[in-house]
C-alpha positions in Angstrom: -70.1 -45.5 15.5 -66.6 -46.1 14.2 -67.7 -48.9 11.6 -67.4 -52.4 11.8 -64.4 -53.9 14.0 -62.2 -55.7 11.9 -59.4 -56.4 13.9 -57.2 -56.5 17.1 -53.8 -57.4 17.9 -51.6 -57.4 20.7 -47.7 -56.4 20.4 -44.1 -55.4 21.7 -41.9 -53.3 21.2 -38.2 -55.0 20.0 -36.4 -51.7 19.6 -35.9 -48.4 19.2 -33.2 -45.9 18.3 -33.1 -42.0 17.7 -32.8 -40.7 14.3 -32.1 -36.7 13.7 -34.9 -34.6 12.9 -34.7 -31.4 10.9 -37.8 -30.0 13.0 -39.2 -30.6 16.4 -37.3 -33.0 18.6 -35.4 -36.4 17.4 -37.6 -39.1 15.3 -37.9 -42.3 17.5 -37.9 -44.7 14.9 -39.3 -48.4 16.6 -39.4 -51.7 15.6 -42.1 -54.3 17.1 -43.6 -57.4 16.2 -47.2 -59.3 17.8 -50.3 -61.1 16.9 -53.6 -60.8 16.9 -57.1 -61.3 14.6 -57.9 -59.4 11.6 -61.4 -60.7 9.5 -61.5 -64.0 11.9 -57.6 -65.0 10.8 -55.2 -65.2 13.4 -52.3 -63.1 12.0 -48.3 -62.4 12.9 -47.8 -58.6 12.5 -44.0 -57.4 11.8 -44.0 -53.6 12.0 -41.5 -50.3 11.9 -42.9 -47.0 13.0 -41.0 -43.7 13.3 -42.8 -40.7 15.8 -41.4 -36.7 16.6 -42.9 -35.2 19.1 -44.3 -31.5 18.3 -43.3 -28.2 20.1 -47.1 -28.9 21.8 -46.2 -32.1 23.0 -48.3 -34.0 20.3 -47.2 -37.1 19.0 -47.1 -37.8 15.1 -45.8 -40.9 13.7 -45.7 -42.9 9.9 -45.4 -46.7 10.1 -45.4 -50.0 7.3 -45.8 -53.2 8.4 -46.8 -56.6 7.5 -50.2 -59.2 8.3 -49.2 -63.0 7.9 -51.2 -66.1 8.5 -49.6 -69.2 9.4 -50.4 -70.3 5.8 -48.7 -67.4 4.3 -51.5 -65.1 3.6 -50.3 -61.8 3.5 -51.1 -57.9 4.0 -48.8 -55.3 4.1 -49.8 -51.9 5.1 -49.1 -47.9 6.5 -50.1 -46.2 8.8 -50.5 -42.2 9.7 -51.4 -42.0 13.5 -51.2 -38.8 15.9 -51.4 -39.3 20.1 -50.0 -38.1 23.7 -48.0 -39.7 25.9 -50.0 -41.0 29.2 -49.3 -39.7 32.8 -47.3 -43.3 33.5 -44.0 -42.4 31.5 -43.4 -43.8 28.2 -46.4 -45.3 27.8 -48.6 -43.7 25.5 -52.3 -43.7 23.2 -52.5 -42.9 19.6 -55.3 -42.8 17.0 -54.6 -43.1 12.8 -55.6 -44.6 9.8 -54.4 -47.8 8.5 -54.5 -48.1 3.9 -54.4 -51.9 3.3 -52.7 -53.8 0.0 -53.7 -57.2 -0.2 -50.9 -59.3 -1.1 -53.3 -62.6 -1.2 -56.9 -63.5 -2.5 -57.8 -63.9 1.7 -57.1 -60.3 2.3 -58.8 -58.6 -1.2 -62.0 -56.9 0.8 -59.1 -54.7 2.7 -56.9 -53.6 -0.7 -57.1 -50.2 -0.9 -59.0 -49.6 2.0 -58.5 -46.8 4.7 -59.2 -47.9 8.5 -59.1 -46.2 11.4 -57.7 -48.1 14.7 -56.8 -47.1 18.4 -53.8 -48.0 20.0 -52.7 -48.0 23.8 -49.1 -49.0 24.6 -48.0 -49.4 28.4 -45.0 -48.5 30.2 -43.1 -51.9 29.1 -43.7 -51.4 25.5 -47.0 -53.8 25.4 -49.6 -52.7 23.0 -53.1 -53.2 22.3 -54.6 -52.0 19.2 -58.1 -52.7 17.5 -58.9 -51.6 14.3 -62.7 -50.6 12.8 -63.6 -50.4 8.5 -66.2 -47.8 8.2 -69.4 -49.0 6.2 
């Protein structure tokens, strides 16, 4: 058991563009934004990842992002995440870990927490992600 499921969001990629990369092939740096739940809030996330993919076609990426509420309740966060690309193209699955800094009192039982979270994207860019706190 993964823990207890703390959160899920949906999301799109905005855009993309092709930074060099001293190893492997280019870094894919991309830029996407969505919604979703995280602890029962309903939450805008705003979010920048960069991926290389290895000589063994493994995908690694880094990512920071922001949580919002509509009230302003914040949660910014990074990620570390590894994954293949799916049969279908571009789209792809990816697995990671998530560190939390609570930015407001509604967020404080994730500061300086690790998570782990799944994420599927499809060939247009749409994403699906749910996220799980161990106990």
């Amino acid at each position: 058991m993964l823990g207890e499921m703390i959160g899920e969001s949906d999301s799109k990629k905005v855009a993309s563009r092709v930074l060099p990369s001293r190893s492997y092939g280019p870094i894919i740096e991309t830029i996407g934004q969505g919604h979703g739940k995280l602890l029962g809030f309903e939450v805008s996330d705003i979010f920048t990842y960069s991926t290389v993919t290895t000589e063994e076609g493994i995908l690694y990426g880094k990512g920071r992002g922001i949580n919002m509420t509509e009230e302003g309740d914040a949660l910014k966060y990074i990620t570390s995440r590894m994954g293949k690309l799916k049969d279908n193209g571009p789209a792809d699955r990816f697995q990671g870990v998530v560190y939390y800094f609570a930015l407001s009192p509604k967020f404080s039982r994730l500061d300086g927490t690790a998570c782990i979270f799944e994420s599927e994207t499809d060939e247009n860019g749409n994403s699906h992600t749910n996220i799980w706190k161990r106990k």
